[in-house]
N, C-alpha and C positions, 0 to 999 in steps of 0.2 A: 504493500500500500504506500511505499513510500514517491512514488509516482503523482499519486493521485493528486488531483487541485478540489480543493472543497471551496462550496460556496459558503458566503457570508451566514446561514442560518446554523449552519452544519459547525461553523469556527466558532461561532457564540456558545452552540454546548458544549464544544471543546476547551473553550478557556473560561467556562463561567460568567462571561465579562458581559455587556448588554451593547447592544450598537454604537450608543455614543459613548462610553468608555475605549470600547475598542478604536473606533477613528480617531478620540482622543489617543491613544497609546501611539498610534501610528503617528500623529502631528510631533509626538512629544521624543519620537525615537522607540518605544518601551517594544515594537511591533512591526514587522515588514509590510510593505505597501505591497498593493495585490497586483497578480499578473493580469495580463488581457488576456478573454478565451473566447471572445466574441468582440461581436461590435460595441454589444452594449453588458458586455457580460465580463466580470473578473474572479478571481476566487486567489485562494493560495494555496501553494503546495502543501502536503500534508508532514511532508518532515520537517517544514520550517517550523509548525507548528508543535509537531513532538518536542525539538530542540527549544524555544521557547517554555514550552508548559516545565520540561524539565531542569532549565535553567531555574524557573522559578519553586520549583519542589526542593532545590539543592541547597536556595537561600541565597542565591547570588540578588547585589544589589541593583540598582537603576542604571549604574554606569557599566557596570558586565552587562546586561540586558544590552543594552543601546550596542555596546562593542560587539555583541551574539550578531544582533540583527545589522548589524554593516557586513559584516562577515558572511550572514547567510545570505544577504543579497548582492553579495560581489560574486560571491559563488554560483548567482544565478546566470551570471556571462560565459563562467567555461564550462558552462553543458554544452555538448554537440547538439 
């Protein structure tokens, strides 16, 4: 599953978080900005979110957080 891109309703139950928390987390750095899968459609990958959920079970603070999420989305340019 770690392929998989989940939409926005499916990442809400996966991080407990409610809509405007989560785009707040994204403005604020805490959370990766979603890919394009349509015209009008984004989602995100599903390991961004594991790596995520589990930085935050391990008790890493806001600035590991922010540092996770540069990392995972640099990583999003060397997929083939």
């Amino acid at each position: 599953m770690t392929n998989t891109i989940l939409r926005l309703p499916i990442v809400l139950k996966e991080r407990g978080r409610s809509r405007s928390a989560h785009y707040q987390d994204i403005q604020q750095g805490l959370f990766t900005h979603p890919v394009q899968i349509g015209l009008r459609a984004v989602g995100w990958p599903y390991c961004e979110i594991e790596a995520i959920n589990a930085a935050r079970i391990a008790g890493k603070n806001d600035d590991e957080i922010r540092a996770l999420v540069v990392k995972l989305e640099a990583a999003r340019k060397s997929v083939i």
